[in-house]
C-alpha positions in Angstrom: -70.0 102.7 2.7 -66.4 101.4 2.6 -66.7 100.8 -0.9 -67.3 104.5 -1.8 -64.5 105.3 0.9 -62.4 103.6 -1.5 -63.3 104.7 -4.7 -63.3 108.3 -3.2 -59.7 108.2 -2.2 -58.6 106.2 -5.4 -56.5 108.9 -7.8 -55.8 109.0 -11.2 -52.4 109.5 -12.0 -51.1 108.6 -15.6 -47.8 108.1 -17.3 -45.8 108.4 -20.4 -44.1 105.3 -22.5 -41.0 104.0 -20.7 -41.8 105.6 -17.6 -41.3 104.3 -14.3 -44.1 103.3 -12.2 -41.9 101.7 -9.3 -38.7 100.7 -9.2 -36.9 97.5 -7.7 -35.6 97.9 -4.7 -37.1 101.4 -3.1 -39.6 101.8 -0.4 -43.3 101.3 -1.0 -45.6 104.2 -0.3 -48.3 103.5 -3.2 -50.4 101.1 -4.6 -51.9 100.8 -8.4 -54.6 99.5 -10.0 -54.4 99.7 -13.6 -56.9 101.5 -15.6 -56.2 101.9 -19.1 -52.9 100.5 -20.8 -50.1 97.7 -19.8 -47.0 97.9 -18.3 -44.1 95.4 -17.9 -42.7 93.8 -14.5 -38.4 93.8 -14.7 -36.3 91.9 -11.8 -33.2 91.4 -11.4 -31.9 87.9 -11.9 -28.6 86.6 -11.8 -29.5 84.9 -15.3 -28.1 88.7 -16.9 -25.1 90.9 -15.9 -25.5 94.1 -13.8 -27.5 96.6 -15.3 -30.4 94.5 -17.5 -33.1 93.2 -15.9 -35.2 90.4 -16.8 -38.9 90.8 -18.3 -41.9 87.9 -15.9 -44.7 89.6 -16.6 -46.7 92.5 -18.4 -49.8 94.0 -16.8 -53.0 95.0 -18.5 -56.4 96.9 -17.0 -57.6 95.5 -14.1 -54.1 94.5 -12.9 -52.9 96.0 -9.6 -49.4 96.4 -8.1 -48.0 97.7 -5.2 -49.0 95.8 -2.2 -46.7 93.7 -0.9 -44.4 96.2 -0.2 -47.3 97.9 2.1 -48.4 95.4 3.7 -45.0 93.8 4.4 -43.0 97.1 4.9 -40.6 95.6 2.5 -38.7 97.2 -0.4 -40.0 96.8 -4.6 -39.8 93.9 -5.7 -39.4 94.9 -9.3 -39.7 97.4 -11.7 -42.8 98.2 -13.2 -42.5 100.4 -17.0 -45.1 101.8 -18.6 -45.8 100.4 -22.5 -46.9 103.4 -24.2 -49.3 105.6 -22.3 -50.5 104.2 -18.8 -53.7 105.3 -16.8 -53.2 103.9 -13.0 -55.5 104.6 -10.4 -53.8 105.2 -7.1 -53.6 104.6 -3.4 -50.6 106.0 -0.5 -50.0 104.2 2.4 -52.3 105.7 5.1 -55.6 105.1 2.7 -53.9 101.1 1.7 -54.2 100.5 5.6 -57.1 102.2 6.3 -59.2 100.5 3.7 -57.7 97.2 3.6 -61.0 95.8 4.5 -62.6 96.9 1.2 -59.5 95.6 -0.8 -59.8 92.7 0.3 -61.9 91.4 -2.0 -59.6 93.4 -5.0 -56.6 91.5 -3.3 -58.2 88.1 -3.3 -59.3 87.9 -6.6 -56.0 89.3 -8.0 -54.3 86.2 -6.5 -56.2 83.6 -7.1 -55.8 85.0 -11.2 -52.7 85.0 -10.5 -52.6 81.1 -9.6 -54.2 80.4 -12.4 -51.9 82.3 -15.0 -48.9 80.4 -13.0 -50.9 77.1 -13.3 -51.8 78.0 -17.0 -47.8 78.8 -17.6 -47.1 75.3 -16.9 -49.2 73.9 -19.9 -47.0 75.8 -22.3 -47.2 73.6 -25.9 -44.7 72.7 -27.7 -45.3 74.5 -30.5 -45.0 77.2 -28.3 -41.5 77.3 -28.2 -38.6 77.6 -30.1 -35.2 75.2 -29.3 -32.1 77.1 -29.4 -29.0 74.9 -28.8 -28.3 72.0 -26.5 -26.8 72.7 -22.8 -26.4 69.2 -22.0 -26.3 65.5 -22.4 -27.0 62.4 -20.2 -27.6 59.0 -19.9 -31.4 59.5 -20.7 -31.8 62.4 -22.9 -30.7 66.1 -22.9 -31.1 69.2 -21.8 -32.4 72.3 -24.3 -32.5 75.7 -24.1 -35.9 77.0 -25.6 -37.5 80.4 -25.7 -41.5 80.9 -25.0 -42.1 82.6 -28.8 -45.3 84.4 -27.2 -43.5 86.3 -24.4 -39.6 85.7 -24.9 -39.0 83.7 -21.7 -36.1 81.4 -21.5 -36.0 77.6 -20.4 -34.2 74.7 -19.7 -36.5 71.8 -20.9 -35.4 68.4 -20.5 -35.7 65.6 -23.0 -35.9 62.2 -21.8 -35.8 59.5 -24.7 -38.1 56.6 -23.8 -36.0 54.0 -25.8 -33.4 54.8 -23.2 -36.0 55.0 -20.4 -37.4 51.4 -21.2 -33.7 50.0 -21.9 -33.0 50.9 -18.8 -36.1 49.9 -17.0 -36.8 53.4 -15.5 -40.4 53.7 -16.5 -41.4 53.9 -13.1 -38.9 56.3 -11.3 -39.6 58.9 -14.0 -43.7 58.5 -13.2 -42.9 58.3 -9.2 -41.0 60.8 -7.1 -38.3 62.7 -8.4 -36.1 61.9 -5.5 -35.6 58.2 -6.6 -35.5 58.8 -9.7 -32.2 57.2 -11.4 -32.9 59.2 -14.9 -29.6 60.9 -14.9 -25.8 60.2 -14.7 -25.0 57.3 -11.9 -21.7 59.0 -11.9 -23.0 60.4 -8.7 -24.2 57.1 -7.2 -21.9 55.7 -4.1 -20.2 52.0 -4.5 -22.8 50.8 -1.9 -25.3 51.7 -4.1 -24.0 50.4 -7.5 -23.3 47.1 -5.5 -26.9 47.0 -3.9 -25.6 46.8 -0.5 -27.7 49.0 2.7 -26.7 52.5 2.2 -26.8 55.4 4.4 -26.5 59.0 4.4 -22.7 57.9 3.3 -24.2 58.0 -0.1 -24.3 61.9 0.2 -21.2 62.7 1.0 -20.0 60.5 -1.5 -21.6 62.5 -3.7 -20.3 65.6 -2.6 -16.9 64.0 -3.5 -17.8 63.7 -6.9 -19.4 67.0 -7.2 -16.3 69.0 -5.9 -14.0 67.1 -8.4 -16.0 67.9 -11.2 -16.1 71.3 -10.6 -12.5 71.4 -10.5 -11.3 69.4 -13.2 -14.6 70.0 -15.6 -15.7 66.4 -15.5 -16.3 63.3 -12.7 -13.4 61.5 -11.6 -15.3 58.0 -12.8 -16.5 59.0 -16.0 -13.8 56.9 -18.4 -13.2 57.4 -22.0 -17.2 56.8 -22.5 -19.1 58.2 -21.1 -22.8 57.0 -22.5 -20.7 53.2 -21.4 -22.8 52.6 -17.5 -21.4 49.3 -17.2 -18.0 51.0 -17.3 -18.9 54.2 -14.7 -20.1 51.9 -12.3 -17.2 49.2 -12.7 -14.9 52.4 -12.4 -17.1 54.0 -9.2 -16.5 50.2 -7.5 -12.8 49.8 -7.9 -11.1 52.6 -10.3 -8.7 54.7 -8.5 -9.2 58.5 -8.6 -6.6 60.5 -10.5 -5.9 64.0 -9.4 -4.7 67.0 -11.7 -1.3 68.1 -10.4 -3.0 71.5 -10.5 -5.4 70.5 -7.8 -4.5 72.2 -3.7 -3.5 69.8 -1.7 -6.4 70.9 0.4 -8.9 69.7 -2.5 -7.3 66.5 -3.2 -7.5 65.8 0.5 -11.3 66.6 1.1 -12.4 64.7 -2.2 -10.4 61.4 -1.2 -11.9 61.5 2.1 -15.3 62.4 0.7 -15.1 59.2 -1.8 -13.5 56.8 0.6 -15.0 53.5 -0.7 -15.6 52.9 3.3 -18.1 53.7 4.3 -17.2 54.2 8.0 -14.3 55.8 7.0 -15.7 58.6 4.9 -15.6 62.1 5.9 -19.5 62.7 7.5 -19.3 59.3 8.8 -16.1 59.4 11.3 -15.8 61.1 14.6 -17.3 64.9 14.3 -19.7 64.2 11.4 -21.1 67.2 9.1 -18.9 69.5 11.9 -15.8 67.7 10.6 -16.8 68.2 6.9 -17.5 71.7 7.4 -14.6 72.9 9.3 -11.9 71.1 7.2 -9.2 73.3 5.0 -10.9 73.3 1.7 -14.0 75.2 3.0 -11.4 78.0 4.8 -12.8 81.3 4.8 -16.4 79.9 3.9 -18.9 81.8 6.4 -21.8 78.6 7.0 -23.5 81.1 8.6 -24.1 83.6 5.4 -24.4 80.2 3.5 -27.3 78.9 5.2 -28.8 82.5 5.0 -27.9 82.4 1.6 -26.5 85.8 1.5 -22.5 84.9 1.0 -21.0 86.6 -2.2 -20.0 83.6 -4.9 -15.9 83.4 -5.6 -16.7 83.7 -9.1 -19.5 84.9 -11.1 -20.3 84.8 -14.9 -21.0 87.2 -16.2 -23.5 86.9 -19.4 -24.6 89.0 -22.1 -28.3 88.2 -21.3 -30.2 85.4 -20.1 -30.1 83.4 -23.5 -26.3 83.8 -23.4 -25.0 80.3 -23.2 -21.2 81.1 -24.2 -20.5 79.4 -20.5 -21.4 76.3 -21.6 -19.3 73.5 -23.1 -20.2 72.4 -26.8 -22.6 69.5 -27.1 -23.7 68.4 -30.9 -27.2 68.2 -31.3 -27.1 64.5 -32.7 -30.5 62.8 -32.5 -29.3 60.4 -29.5 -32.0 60.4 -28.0 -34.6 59.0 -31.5 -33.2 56.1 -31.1 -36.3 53.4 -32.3 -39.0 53.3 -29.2 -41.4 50.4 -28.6 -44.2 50.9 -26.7 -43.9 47.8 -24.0 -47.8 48.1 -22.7 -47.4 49.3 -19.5 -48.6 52.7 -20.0 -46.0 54.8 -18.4 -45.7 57.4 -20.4 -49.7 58.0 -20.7 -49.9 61.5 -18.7 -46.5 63.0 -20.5 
C-alpha cells in the first residue's frame, strides 16, 4: 500500500546537540519528521543585528519540517538546531513528490496543530509575562515591552486605561473596528475632521504631513507644550502655524506644507496629478516606488540593536501610573470580552 511505500522509504538519520538540521536560506532537498528529541526554529528578523537570529518555535516528536521548501521550490525558511541529541526520520525530494498522496494526511494534521498552537498563543495570561520598560505613551494608555516568561518571546502590549476610554467617550471604537478607532494621538487627525466637517481621502495625506515632520524633528508639528492637553492639539491642528527647524531641506519643508495645507483642494493628493504628483515630488528623489511597492528597497538608515529586547532606540518615558487613574464602571458593558 502507499502507506508502507512511505514508511519503507522513511530514513533515520540522527544528530548531535547544536547541530544543524536545515539552514535559512539554502535549497530544500529533504523533509523531517521528528522522532525522538526537540529542536529549535531560528529566523532572521530585523528585530536583531546581522548575525543572531531570533528563536518562534521549538519542535518536539511528532513534529515535521521541511516541506514548504519542496513543494514550493523555495529556499529555508529558517534554521532548525538540534537541542541535545535529535532522532529525525527522513525523506529527499523524489520520495516527498512521489508519496505526497500518503502525506497528505501527515501534512494536514500538522497544520491544523499548528492553527491551534497560533490560536492558543493568542490567549497568553498575564501572569505569563514579565513588563520590562515602557516604549510609549498616549492619549489612552501606553505601550509596554513584555517578555513571554515560558518561551522568551518579546512583545509590544498595549495598555489602554478605561478611565481615559470612558472620559473620552471611546467605549465603542475600542469594541468596533480598529480602523475607526480614535484611541490614540489626534495629532494625526486633519482640520476637517477636528471641525466635523465632510472629509475625504484629504485626511490621509494630511496625515502623511504630520508623519514626515515627526520623523524629522522627533515630534508632531501640533503637539504644543502639553501634550496629554486635546483641547490644545486640536485648537493648534485648526489654526497654529507650523514651525520648521532651520535644519530642515528645503525640499522637506516644501512637501510637508503642501501635505498639511489646511485646504483641502489645495493639498498635495488633491490638486492636478494626485498620488502621481505626491510621489514624484523632490523629497521622495532617488525613492524607487517600484522596489517600495515590492517591498524590497534597502532602508536609508537602519538600527542596529543588540537583540530584540534592546530598546536603547527609544526615547525615555517614566513609568508613572497615568493610566490608574480612578475607573467607574458606567453600565454599558464595554469592556466585558477584554
Amino acid at each position: 500500500t502507499e502507506r508502507r511505500k512511505l514508511f519503507s522509504a522513511l530514513e533515520c538519520v540522527t544528530f548531535r546537540d547544536g547541530e544543524y538540521v536545515i539552514r535559512e536560506g539554502e535549497k530544500g532537498t529533504t523533509f523531517y519528521i521528528i522522532k525522538s528529541g526537540s529542536a529549535s526554529v531560528k529566523k532572521s528578523t530585523d528585530a536583531v543585528p546581522s548575525g543572531e537570529k531570533l528563536q518562534i518555535a521549538t519542535l518536539t516528536n511528532g513534529n515535521f519540517f521541511g516541506e514548504m521548501s519542496l513543494l514550493r521550490d523555495e529556499p529555508r525558511q529558517a534554521d532548525v538546531i538540534a537541542n541535545g541529541a535529535l532522532e529525525c526520520l527522513s525523506l529527499n525530494q523524489a520520495k516527498f513528490v512521489e508519496l505526497l498522496g500518503p502525506l497528505q494526511d501527515i501534512l494536514n494534521r500538522e497544520a491544523e496543530e499548528r492553527k491551534v498552537a497560533l490560536k492558543r498563543a493568542d490567549l497568553i495570561p498575564m501572569e505569563d509575562l514579565e513588563i520590562l520598560r515602557t516604549l510609549g505613551s498616549g492619549t489612552f494608555g501606553r505601550v509596554k515591552l513584555v517578555r513571554h516568561r515560558a518561551t522568551g518571546t518579546p512583545y509590544a502590549m498595549k495598555v489602554l486605561s478605561k478611565a481615559n476610554v470612558v472620559a473620552y467617550k471611546q467605549q465603542k471604537n475600542v469594541v468596533e473596528d480598529r480602523t475607526y478607532t480614535l484611541c490614540g494621538t489626534p495629532e494625526y487627525l486633519a482640520p476637517e475632521l477636528v471641525l466635523g466637517k465632510g472629509h475625504n481621502k484629504g485626511v490621509d495625506y494630511w496625515a502623511l504631513g504630520v508623519l514626515i515632520y515627526e520623523l524629522i524633528v522627533g515630534h508632531s508639528p501640533f503637539s504644543g507644550s502639553n501634550q496629554s492637553d486635546q483641547m490644545q492639539i486640536c485648537r493648534n491642528i485648526v489654526k497654529e502655524k507650523v514651525q520648521y527647524p532651520t535644519t530642515m531641506s528645503d525640499a522637506c519643508k516644501d512637501i510637508i506644507s503642501k501635505l498639511l495645507e489646511r485646504d483641502v483642494t489645495k493639498r498635495l493628493g488633491l490638486t492636478h496629478g494626485g498620488a502621481s504628483a505626491t510621489r514624484s515630488h523632490a523629497w521622495f528623489k532617488g525613492l524607487d516606488w517600484d522596489k517600495m511597492y515590492k517591498k524590497t528597497e534597502t532602508a536609508p538608515y537602519k538600527p542596529r540593536l543588540a537583540n530584540a529586547l534592546d530598546t536603547s532606540k527609544f526615547d525615555f518615558v517614566a513609568d508613572g501610573s497615568d493610566t490608574d487613574m480612578p475607573y467607574t464602571d458606567d453600565g454599558s458593558d464595554w469592556d466585558k470580552d477584554f
